[in-house]
N, C-alpha and C positions, 0 to 999 in steps of 0.2 A: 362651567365644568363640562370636560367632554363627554357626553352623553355614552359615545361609543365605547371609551374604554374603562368606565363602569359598569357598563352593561356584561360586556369580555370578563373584569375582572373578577367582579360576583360569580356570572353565570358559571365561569371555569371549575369551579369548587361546586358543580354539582351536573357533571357532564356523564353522569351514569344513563346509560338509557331509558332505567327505570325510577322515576320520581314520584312517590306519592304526592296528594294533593296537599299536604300539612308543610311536606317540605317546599313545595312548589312557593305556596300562599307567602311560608315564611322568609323565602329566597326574594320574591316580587319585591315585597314589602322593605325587606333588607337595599335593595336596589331603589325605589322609591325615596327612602328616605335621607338616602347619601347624596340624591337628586334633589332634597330640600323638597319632595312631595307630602303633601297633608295625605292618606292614605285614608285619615277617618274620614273627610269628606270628598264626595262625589266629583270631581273635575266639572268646571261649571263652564268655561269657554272653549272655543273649538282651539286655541294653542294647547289647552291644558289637557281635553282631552286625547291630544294628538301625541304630546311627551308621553304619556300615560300608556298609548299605542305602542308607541316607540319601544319602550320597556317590557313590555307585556311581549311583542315580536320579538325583540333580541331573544329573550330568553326562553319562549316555545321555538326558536329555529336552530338553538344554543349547538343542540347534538347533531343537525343537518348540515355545516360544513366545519371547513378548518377555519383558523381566525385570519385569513387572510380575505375569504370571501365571507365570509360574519362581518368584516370589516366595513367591507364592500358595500355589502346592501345597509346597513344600519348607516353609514355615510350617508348614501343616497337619498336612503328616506328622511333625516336629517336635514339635510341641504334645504336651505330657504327656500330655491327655486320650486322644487319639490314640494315643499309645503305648501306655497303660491297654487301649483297647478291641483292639488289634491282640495284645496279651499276652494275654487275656483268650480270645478267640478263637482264635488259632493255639494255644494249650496246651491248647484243650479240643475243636478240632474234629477228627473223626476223618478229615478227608482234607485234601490238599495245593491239592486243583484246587479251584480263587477262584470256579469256576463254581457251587460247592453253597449250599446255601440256609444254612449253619453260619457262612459268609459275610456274611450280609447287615446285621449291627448295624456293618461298619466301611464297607459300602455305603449305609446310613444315612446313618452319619455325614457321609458324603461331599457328599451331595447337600445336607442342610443348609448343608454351607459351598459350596456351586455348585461343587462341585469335581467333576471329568470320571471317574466310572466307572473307566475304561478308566485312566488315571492310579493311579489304587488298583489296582487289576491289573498295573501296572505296576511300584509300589513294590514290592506283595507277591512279584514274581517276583525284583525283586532281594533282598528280603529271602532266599530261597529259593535263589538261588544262591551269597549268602556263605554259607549255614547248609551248603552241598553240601562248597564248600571245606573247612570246620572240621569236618571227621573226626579225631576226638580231641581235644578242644577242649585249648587252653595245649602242645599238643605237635607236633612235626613228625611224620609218619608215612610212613612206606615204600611204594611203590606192593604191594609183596611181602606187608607187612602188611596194607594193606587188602585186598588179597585174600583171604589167611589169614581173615579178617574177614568180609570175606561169603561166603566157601565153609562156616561154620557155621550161614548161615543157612538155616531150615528150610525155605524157599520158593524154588522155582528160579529162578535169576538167572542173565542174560545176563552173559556173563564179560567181565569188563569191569576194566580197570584204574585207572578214575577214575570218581568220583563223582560226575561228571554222571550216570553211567547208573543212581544209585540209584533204586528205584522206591519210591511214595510211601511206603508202611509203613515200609520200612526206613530212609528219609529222618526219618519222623517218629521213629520211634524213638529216632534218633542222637541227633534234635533234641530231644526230651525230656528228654535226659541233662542240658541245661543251662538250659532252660526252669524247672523248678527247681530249680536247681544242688546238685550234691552236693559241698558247700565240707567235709566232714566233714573230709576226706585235707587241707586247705587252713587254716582256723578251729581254732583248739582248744574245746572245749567250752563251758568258762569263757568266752571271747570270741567267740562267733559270732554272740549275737541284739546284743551292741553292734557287731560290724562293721558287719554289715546293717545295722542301724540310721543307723546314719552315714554309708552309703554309700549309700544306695537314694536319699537326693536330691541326692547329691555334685555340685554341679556349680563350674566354676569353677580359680581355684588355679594353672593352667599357668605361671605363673613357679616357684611353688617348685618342680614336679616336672624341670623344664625345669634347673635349678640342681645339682639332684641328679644327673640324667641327664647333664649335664655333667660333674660330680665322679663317677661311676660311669669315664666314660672317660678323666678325666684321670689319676685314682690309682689303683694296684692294690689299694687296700684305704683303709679311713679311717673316719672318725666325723664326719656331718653332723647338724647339732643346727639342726629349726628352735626359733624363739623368739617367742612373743606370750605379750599379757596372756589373761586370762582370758573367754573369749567369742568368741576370735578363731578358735576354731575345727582349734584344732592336733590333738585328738582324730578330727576328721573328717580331715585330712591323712594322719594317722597309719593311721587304720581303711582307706582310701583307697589308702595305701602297699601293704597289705597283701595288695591284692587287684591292685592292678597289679604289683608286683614278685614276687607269689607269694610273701611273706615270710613268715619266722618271725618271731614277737611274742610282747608283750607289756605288757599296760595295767595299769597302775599305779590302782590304784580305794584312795582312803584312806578312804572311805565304808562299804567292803565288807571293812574290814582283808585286803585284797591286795594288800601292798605292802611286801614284804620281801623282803633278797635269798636266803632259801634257798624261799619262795614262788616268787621270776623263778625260780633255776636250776632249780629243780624241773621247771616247765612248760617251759622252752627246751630243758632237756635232754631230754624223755619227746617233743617236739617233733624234735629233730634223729635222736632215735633211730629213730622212725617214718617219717622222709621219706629217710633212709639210710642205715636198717638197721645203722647201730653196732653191734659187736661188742663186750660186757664193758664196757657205758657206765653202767652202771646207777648206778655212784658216783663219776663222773668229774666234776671239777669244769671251768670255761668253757672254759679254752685250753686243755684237754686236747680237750673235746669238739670245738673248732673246728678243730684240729690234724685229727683225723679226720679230719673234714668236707672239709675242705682236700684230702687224701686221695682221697676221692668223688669230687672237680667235674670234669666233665670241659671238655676247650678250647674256651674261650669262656663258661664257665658261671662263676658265680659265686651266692654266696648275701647278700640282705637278711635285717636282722635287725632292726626298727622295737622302739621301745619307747618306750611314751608316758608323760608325767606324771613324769617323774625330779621333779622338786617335791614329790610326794604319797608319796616313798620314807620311811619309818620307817628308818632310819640311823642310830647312834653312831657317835661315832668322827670321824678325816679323812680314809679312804682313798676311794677312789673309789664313788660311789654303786653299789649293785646287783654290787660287786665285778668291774666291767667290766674288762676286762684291758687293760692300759696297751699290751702287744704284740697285733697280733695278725695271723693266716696269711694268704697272699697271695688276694686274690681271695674276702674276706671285709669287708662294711661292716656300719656298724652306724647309722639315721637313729633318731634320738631326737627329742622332744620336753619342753618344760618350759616354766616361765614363766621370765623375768627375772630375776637375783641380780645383786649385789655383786661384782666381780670376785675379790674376796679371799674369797668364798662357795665359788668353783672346785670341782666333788668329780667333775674328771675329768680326770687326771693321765696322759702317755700316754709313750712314747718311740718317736719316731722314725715315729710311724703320722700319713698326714695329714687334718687338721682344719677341719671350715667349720662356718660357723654362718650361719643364715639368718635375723634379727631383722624378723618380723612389721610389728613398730611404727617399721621405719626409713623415713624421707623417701620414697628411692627405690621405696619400694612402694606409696605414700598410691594411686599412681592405680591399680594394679592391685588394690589392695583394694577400690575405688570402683566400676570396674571390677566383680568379682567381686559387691559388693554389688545393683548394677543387675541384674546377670542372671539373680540367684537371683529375685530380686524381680517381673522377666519372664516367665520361667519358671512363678511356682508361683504367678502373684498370681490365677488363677482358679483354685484347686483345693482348691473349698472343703474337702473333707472332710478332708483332713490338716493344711492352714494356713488357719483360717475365718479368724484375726483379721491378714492380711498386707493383703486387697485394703483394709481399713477403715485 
C-alpha cells in the first residue's frame, strides 16, 4: 500500500488549522489502520516504529504545504534509501538532539533532494516520540512498572511517570533494545537468519493478513491454509506471520532434511516450553502440549502457530501431515502453508475445528498480486546493492 497517498487521503478531510486532540488521536488511528497498523500495541521494531513515524509526520505537516510538496517529503522519508541512512545513524549516534554534527549524512541527504532541513528535524522528532511511547516493545506496561524501571537507573531522574520525561541516554538505551532486535525469545535458532531474510524487504500482502485477521475474530480457534504455486512467495508470508503474530513456527526445508514430524514436535514443543514455561512437557506430544497452553492464555490472548511448506513434509502413511491434531483448544490457530494438491491428496483431517483456505492462484486475487508486484518493484527498483538486476 502507498503509504503516501493514505496519509494525503485521510489527512485531507481534516486540513482545518484547528484540530482538537480527539479528532487528531481519532484521524492517526483512522490512518494507522488502513496501514494494517495494530494501534493497541506499541511498535516493537525500528521498521515499525519508523511507519508509525511516517504517519504521525504526514499528518502533523498535513496544513504546512500543498500536496505537491506533502508528497515530496513523505516520499523522501519513505524511500529505502532513506530509511538505510536514518537506521544507520540513529543506531550509531551517541545522542538524541538532530542538532549534533552525528546528524549530518541524513541532513545530506536532505538537501540533495531540496528537501527543508527543518522537515528532517521534523520526521526525526516524530520518530523519537513513537520510540518514547514503546517502552517494552510487543508488550503493554504499567505506569507502576515503568517506574519500578527507571528507579534502577543509575543516573538521577526526575520522577516522572511517563516517558516523555525520558532523558536521551536512557531513551537511547530503550531504543537500542530494538534497533537490533533481540528476536532470540521470538525465532528459534534453526529459523532466524531465514525469517530475517524474508522479512527484511517484506512488503505488500495486506489482503492475506487482512483474511486471517478476519478469521482470528470470527473462530475461537481453526486452521487457515494459504495456497500458491511455487515462487509466489508463501514462505515470505509465513516468515512475515511470525513476526507479526509473535508466532510459534515452523519451516519445513526438504533441502536441509528438516522435515519430519518428530523434527516439527521436537522444536514446537522446546518452543511452547520456553515462551510458557510448561511444567513435565519434556515428552508431551501436540494436544497435550496445546491443552497446557490453552491453560496459560490469558483474556483476550491467544497463540499463532505458522508452519510452512506441509508439501516438503517426508510423511508415510494417510494420517494427517506433521500429526497435526484434528481437535484442537480454544483460542489456539494454526496458519500454514503449501502448494496446490489434488483434493483426494487431503492430509488434513479435523473435527469440528474451523477451516479456510486462502488460494494464491485464485481470480479474485490476480489484482492484488499485481498490485503487490508493482510495489515491490517501486520500492527496491533503485537499491542497487541488494536487487542490481530489478531496475535493468
Amino acid at each position: 500500500m502507498d503509504i503516501t497517498l493514505v496519509i494525503k487521503a485521510i489527512a485531507a478531510a481534516t486540513v482545518s488549522p484547528i484540530i482538537n486532540a480527539v479528532q487528531r488521536h481519532k484521524t492517526v488511528i483512522e490512518i494507522k489502520q488502513k496501514l494494517g497498523i495494530n494501534s493497541a500495541q506499541p511498535p516493537e521494531k525500528f521498521d515499525d516504529v519508523y511507519v508509525h513515524a511516517l504517519v504521525e509526520y504526514g499528518f502533523e505537516v498535513n496544513n504546512d504545504f500543498d500536496n505537491t510538496q506533502l508528497e515530496l517529503n513523505l516520499k523522501f522519508f519513505d524511500n529505502q534509501k532513506i530509511r538505510k541512512v536514518f537506521y544507520k545513524t540513529f543506531s550509531s549516534a551517541k545522542t538524541l538532539d538532530f542538532n549534533y554534527q552525528e546528524w549530518n549524512p541524513l541532513r545530506d541527504e536532505a538537501q540533495k533532494d531540496r528537501i527543508d532541513v527543518l522537515q528532517v528535524q521534523k520526521f526525526h522528532q516524530a520518530f523519537v516520540d513513537v520510540a518514547k511511547r514503546s517502552i517494552n516493545p510487543g508488550q503493554h506496561i504499567t505506569n507502576i512498572q515503568l517506574l519500578e524501571r527507571l528507579n534502577q537507573s543509575t543516573e538521577p531522574l526526575e520522577q516522572s511517570l511517563y516517558p516523555d520525561e525520558f532523558n536521551n541516554r536512557q531513551l537511547q538505551e530503550h531504543i537500542n533494545q530494538f534497533i537490533e532486535p533481540t528476536e532470540q525469545s521470538l525465532y528459534p535458532d534453526d529459523f532466524k537468519a531465514l525469517i530475517e531474510e524474508k522479512t527484511k524487504a517484506f512488503c505488500g500482502r495486506v489482503f492475506v493478513f487482512k483474511e486471517f485477521d478476519d478469521f482470528l475474530k470470527k473462530y475461537p480457534k481453526g486452521y487457515f491454509t494459504v495456497i500458491g504455486d511455487a515462487g509466489m512467495g508463501k514462505s515470505a508470508i509465513a516468515a512475515q506471520s511470525v513476526s507479526k503474530y509473535k508466532a510459534i513456527c515452523y519451516f519445513n526445508i526438504r533441502a536441509e532434511g528438516r522435515n519430519t514430524p518428530d523434527q516439527f514436535l521436537q522444536s514446537i514443543r522446546q518452543q511452547l516450553i520456553n515462551r510458557y514455561q510448561l511444567q513435565n512437557a519434556e515428552n508431551d506430544n501436540l494436544p497435550t502440549l496445546l491443552t497446557k497452553v490453552n491453560e496459560k492464555l490469558t483474556v483476550g490472548e491467544s497463540l499463532v502457530i505458522v508452519v510452512d511448506a506441509l508439501d516438503e513434509v517426508e510423511q508415510p502413511g494417510s494420517g494427517n501431515l506433521l500429526d497435526l491434531p484434528k481437535n484442537l483448544p480454544e483460542k489456539i490457530y494454526f496458519l500454514l502453508t503449501r502448494r496446490r494438491y489434488a483434493q483426494n491428496e487431503k492430509r488434513l483431517l479435523t473435527e469440528e475445528v474451523p477451516e479456510q483456505q486462502l488460494d494464491l492462484t485464485a481470480n479474485k486475487y490476480e489484482i492484488w498480486n499485481r498490485k503487490d508486484v508493482t510495489e515491490y518493484i517501486s520500492t527496491f527498483i533503485n537499491d542497487e546493492q541488494e536487487h542490481p538486476g530489478l531496475k535493468a
